[in-house]
N, C-alpha and C positions, 0 to 999 in steps of 0.2 A: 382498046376496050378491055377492062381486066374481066379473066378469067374466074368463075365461081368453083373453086373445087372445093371436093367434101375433104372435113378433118381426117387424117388416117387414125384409124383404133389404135390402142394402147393391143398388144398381143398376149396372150394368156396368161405366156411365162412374164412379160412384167408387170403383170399384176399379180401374179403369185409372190413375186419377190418382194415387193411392196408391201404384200399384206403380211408377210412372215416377218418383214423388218420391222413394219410396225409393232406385230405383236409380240415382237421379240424387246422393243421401244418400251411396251406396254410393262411388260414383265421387270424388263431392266426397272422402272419408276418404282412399281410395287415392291419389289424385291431391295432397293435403294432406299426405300420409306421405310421399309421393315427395321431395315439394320439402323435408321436414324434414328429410331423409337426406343430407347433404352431400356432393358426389362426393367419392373419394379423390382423393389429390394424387396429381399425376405422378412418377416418380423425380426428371426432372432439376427441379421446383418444392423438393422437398425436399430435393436437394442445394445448389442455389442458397440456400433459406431456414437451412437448418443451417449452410453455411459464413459466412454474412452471422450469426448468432447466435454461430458461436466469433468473431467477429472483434469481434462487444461484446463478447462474454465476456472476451476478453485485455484488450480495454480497460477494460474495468469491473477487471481483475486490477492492470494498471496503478496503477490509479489507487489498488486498494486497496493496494497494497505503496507508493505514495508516500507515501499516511496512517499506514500502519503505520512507516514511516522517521519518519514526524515525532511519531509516539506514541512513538518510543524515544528521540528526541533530547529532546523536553519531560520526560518522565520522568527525563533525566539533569540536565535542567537544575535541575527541580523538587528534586530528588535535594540538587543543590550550594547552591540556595538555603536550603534546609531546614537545612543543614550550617553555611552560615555565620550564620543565626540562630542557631542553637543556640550555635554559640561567641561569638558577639557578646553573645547573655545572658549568658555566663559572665562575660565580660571587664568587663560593665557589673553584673554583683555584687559580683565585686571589687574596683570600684570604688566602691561603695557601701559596703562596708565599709571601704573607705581614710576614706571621709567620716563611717563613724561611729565610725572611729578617732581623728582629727581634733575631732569635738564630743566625746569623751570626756576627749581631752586637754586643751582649753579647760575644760571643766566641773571637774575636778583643779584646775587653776587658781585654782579660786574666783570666777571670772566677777566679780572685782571692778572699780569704775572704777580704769585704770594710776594717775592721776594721784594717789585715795585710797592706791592700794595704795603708791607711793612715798615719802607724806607719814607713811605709817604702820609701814614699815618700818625697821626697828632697823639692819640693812644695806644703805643706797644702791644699791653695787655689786653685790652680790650681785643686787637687785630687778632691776636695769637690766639682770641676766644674763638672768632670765627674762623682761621683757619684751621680749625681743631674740625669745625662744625663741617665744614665744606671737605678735609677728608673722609670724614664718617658717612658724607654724601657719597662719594666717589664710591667706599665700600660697598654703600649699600648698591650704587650704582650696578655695580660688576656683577653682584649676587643676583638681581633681578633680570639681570642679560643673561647669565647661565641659566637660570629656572625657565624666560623664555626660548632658549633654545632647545632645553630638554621638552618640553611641553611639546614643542613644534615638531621634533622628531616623534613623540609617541602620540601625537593627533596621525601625523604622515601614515605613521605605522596603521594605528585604529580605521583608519577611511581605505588603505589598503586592502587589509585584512574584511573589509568589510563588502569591498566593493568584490573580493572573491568569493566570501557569503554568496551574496545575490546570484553570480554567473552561476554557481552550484543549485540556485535553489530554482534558476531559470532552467536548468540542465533537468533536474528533476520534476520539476511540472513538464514537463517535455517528457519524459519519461512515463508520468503519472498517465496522460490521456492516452501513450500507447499500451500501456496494462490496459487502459479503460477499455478502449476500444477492439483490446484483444479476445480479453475475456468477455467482451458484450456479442462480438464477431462470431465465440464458440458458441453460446447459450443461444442466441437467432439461429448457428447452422442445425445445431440441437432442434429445437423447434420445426425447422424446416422439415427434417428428415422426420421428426412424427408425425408433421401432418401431411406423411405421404402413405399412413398406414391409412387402413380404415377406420370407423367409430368401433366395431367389433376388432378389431386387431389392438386398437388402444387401450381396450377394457381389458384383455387378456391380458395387457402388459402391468396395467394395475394390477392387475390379481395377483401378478407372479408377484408384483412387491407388496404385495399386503401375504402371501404364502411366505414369503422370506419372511417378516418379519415376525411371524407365527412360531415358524423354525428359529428363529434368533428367541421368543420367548421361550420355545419349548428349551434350547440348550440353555438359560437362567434357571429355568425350572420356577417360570412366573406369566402370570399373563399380561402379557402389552401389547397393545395397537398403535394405530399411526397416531392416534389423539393421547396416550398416556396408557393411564392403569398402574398393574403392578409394579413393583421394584424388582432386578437383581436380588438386593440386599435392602435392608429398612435404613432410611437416610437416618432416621432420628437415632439410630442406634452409633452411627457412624460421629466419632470423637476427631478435634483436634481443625488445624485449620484446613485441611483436603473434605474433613467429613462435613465443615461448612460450605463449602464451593460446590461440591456434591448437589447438600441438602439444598441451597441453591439452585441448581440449576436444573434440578427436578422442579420445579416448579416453572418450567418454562415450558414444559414438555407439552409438544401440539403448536408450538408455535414455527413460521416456516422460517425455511431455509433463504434467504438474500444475499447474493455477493455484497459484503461490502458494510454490511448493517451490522451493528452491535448492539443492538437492546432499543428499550424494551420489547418491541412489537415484533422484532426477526432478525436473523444471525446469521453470519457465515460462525465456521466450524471454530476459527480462532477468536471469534467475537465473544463469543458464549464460552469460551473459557477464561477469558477477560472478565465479562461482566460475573462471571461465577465467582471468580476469587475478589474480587471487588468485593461484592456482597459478604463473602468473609473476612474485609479488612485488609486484604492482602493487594497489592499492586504489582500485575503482573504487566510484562508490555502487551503489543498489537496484534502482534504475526506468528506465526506459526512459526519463522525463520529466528527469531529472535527467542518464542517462547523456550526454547529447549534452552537455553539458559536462564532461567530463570528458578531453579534449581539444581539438586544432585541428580544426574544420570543413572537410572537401574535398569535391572532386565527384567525380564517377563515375569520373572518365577517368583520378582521380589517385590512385584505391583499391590499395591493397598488401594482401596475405596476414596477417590478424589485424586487419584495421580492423573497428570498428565500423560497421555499418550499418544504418540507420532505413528505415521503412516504414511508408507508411498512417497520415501525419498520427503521426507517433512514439507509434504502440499496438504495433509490433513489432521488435525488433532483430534482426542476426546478426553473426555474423564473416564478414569475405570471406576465400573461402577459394581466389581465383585461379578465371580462366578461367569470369568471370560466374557465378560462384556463389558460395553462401555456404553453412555450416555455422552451424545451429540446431535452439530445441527450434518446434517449428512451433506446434501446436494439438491442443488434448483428442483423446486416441485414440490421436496419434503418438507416434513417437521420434526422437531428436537425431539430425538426417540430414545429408547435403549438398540442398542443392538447388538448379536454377537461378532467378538472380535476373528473369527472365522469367514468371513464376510467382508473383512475390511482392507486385506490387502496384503502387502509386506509392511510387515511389525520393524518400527525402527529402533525407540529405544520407549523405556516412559521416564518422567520426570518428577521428582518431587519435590515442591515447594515449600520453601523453609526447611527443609531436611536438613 
């Protein structure tokens, strides 16, 4: 018969240990959560990080409007190559049929030995007519074999040359979606990190850019907002073909800033000095990488109203628009402003077009 005994107790001291591991357990957790929780960033951490993010961003933009320029130039190329194969077949069928016009006329002949055919001919003369006529075949024969075979080497050549086109232009649209995706990568991480301020932390951050840009008026010694207003300098006053590109592209001002966009409705930085010298007549290229040749190199000292100006390692341009400033499209969020060139970074070189 089994025996009924009582449970033994658990004894003071192990329950004391218990309850100290626990809440030693407890603490470990809370203390564990803490450190997992990553403090918020400061405003000015994520103003510095967001403006350091558009400023790859433009450069990642850069670089993809340089690829997109050389996707359109191969594609033209490709375009012409294609064009003169096609007609180089033709020219080299027609001459194939010159060659078997040529063995058909021989073969009429009766492809006999001249020398039989002469001994056997009833008229001399007559014979001696056509074997005049059947060499002049043979000539022409040989000529339209060489013209075939040059043909055939510079078709070989054209579908070469062409078929290398393409792998380059495969090479750069491969290229082109990782700019895309690069510079889309930086403007969303952008984004992210400001909506990790608050609605008041966001509004302060407008202010400081609408205060900069007060300060960027007051150094012109003109009034301008984010939407327009005053000039630097009076565009109308401004001659020649810079003071067109200028007057230009003052008229844009207040419209925003787009990677990637060139007119009319919104720009990146090299877009809008594109479409400015357009409007003057002038054909500048795409890129910011490119534009600096597109005229004479000068320095600061020797800047006029509608020059070209580089910045930051040539990821941004502007127009100088007099009295150390310049008119552009700046970066995501903004509009085509004036602003002082104290604000903009390291001065690379400016440029003047048609100079």
């Amino acid at each position: 018969m089994a025996s009924h005994r009582r449970p033994k107790q658990p004894s003071r001291t192990r329950v004391t240990v218990l309850t100290v591991t626990a809440a030693a357990a407890v603490a470990f957790t809370a203390q564990s959560g803490a450190q997992a929780a990553p403090a918020k960033p400061k405003i000015d951490e994520v103003k510095s990080k967001v403006d350091k993010l558009h400023h790859e961003a433009e450069e990642a933009t850069e670089q993809y409007n340089q690829a997109d320029e050389r996707r359109g130039e191969l594609q033209k190329e490709v375009g012409d190559l294609q064009d003169k194969v096609a007609r180089g077949q033709q020219e080299l069928n027609v001459l194939r049929d010159q060659i078997g016009s040529v063995a058909s006329a021989q073969y009429r002949s009766g492809g006999i030995d001249p020398a039989l055919q002469l001994f056997l001919s009833a008229d001399p003369d007559t014979y001696l007519d056509k074997a005049s006529a059947i060499d002049q075949l043979s000539a022409q024969q040989a000529d339209v074999l060489t013209s075939i075979q040059a043909k055939q080497r510079t078709l070989a050549q054209q579908r070469a040359e062409a078929t290398a086109k393409l792998a380059d232009l495969e090479d750069v649209r491969k290229t082109l979606g990782e700019k895309k995706q690069k510079f889309q990568g930086k403007l969303a991480e952008a984004r992210k990190l400001l909506d990790t301020l608050t609605k008041a932390e966001q509004d302060r951050l407008k202010q400081e850019e609408r205060e900069k840009e007060e300060r960027a008026s007051r150094a012109a010694g003109q009034r301008t907002d984010l939407t327009g207003g005053g000039a630097p300098v009076d565009v109308s006053n401004v001659s020649g073909l810079a003071g067109k590109a200028l007057a230009a592209a003052a008229t844009q001002i207040g419209k925003a800033y787009a990677s990637g966009e060139e007119g009319p409705n919104s720009y990146d930085c090299s877009g809008l000095t594109q479409w400015a010298y357009r409007q003057a007549g002038a054909r500048i290229s795409r890129v910011t990488y490119t534009q600096q040749n597109d005229g004479t190199k000068i320095g600061r000292s020797q800047l006029q109203p509608g020059d070209l100006v580089f910045f930051n390692g040539l990821s941004h341009v502007g127009l100088y628009a007099g009295n150390n400033t310049i008119l552009h499209a700046p970066k995501p969020g903004a509009f085509v402003r004036y602003e002082s060139m104290d604000y903009m970074g390291t001065f690379q070189f400016g440029v003047r077009v048609g100079g």
